[in-house]
N, C-alpha and C positions, 0 to 999 in steps of 0.2 A: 504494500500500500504506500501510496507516494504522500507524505506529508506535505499539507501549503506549506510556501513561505512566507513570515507574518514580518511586519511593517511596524517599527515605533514613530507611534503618532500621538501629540497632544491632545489632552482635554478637548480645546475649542476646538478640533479638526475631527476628531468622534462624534462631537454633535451636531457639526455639519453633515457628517457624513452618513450619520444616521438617520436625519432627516429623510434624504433623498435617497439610499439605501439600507432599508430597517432592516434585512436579512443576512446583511454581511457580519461576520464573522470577528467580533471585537473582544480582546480579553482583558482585564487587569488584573495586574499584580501586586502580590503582597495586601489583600484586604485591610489586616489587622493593624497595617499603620498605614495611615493617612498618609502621613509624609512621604513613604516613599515607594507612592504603587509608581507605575508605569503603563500605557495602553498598547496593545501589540492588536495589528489590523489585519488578516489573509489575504494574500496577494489577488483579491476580486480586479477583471478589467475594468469593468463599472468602476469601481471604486479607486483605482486605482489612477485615473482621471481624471476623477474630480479631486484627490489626493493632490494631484500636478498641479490643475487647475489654482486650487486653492494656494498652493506652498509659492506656485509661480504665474501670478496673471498675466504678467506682460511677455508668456514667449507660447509657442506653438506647444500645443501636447504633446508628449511624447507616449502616452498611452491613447491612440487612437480607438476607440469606443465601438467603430465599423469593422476597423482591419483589422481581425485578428490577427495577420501575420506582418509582421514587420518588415520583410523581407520583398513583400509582394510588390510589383511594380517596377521592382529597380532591376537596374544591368549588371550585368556580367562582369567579371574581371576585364574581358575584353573588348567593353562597352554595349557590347552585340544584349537586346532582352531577351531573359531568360524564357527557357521553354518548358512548355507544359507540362504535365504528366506523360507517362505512354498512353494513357484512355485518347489523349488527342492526334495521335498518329497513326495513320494507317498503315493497320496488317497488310503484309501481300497474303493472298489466298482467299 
């Protein structure tokens, strides 16, 4: 079983993000003192977004919320775009 990886995030940024995504995945730590839980977040794309979003407004996401693959889109080592799976090439026969 593949464990998430979880995300240390402030207070105010759990309750943003709570807002807009109630089912994600938030823990704290250390209950018994106050002073010194800390909030750990599961690597969600959703949230993960608005994570960027929030920490950084004035630059482009870097969790795009559509693409799940990061990779998609771009060229090649040798500028040439990358190609498809085999589903998109035809078999002889």
């Amino acid at each position: 079983m593949i464990k998430p990886q979880m995300v240390l995030i402030t207070r105010e940024e759990k309750d943003q993000i709570i807002k807009q995504y109630p089912h994600v995945h938030i823990v704290r730590t250390v209950k018994s003192k106050s002073n010194r839980h800390r909030y750990y977040m599961e690597e969600a794309k959703g949230a993960m977004a608005m994570l960027d979003r929030i920490r950084h407004p004035e630059r482009k996401p870097k969790y795009n919320e559509r693409n799940n693959n990061p990779r998609e889109g771009k060229n090649n080592r040798n500028g040439r775009p990358r190609r498809g799976n085999n589903d998109d090439r035809q078999t002889a026969g």
